[in-house]
C-alpha positions in Angstrom: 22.2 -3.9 8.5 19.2 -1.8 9.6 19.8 -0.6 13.5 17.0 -1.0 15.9 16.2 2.6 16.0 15.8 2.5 11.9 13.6 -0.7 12.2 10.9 1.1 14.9 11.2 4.5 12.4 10.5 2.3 9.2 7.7 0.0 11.6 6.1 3.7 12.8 5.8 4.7 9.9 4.4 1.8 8.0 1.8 1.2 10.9 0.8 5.4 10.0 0.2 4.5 6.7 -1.7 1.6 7.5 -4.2 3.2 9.5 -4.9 5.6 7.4 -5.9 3.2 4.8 -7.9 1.5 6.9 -9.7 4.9 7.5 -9.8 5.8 4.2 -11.3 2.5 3.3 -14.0 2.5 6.4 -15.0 6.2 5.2 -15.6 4.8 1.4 -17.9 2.2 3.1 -19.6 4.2 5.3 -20.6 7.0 2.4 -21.3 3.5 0.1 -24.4 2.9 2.2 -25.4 6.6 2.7 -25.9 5.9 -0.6 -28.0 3.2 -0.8 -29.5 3.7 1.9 -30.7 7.4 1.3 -32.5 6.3 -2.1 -31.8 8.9 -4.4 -33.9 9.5 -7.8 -32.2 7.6 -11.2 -30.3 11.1 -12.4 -28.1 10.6 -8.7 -27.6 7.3 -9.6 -26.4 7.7 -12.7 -24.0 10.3 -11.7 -23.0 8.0 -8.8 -21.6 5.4 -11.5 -18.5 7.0 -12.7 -17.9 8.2 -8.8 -18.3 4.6 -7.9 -16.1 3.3 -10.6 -13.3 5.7 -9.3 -13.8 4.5 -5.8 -13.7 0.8 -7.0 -10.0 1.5 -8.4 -8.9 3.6 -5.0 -10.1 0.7 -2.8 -8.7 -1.5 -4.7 -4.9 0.1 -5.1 -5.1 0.8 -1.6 -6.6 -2.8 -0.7 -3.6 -4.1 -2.0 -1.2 -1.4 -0.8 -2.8 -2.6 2.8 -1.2 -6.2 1.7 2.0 -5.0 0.8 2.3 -3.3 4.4 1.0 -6.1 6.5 3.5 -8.8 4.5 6.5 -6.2 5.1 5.6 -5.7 8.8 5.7 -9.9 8.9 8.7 -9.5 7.0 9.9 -7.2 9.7 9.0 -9.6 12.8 10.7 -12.1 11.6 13.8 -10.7 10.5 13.6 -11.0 6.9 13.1 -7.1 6.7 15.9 -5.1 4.3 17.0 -7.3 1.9 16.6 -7.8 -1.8 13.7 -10.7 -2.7 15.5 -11.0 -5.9 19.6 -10.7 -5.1 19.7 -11.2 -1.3 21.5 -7.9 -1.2 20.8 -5.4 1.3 18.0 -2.8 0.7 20.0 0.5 2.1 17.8 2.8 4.5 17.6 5.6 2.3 15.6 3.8 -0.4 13.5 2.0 2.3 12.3 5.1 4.2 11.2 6.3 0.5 9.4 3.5 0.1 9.2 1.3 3.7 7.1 -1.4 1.5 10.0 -2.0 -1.3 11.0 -5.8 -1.3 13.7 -5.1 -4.3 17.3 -3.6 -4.0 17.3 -0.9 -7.1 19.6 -2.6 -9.5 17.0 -5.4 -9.2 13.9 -3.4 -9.2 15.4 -1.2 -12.7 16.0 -4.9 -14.3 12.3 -5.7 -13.6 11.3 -2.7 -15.4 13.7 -3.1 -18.0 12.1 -6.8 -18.7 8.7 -5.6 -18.4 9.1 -2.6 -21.1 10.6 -5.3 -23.3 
């Protein structure tokens, strides 16, 4: 079982991470309208269309990245925090400072895989 102290370190640090997605993701909307609202002749916007493309994908793994975080700090408030979505078993601390917004013990996570490669 996760102490307190390991619950506020794995909380700290998925609060960083979601501010700075939330940054990220105000900066790429911010520099969205420069861009339409600077005008730009057809050669700019045609260059802009593989840029934007690009950016669509970002925001979009980091949109839902933000998701994962928010649902694991629910999962953290209400005590649910730690343990396998699959098994039950307990997610140890190691694996979940690696990767705070993990929801599957390994064993369960490398039998996901395993399905998915067929």
């Amino acid at each position: 079982m996760l102490t307190e102290e390991q619950l506020n370190e794995l909380k700290s640090m998925l609060i960083e991470q979601k501010n700075m997605i939330i940054e990220r993701l105000e900066k790429q909307i911010d520099d969205v309208e420069d861009v339409i609202f600077s005008g730009g002749d057809e050669l700019d916007r045609g260059g802009l269309e593989g840029s934007r493309l690009l950016r669509y994908r970002t925001t979009d793994r980091e949109t839902k990245l933000l998701k994962k975080i928010e649902y694991t700090l629910a999962k953290i408030d209400n005590g649910t925090y730690g343990y396998c979505e699959v098994c039950g078993a307990e997610i140890p601390y190691e694996r979940l400072k690696a990767r705070p917004v993990t929801s599957m013990c390994i064993r369960c996570k490398e039998l996901e895989e395993e399905n998915e490669d067929g």
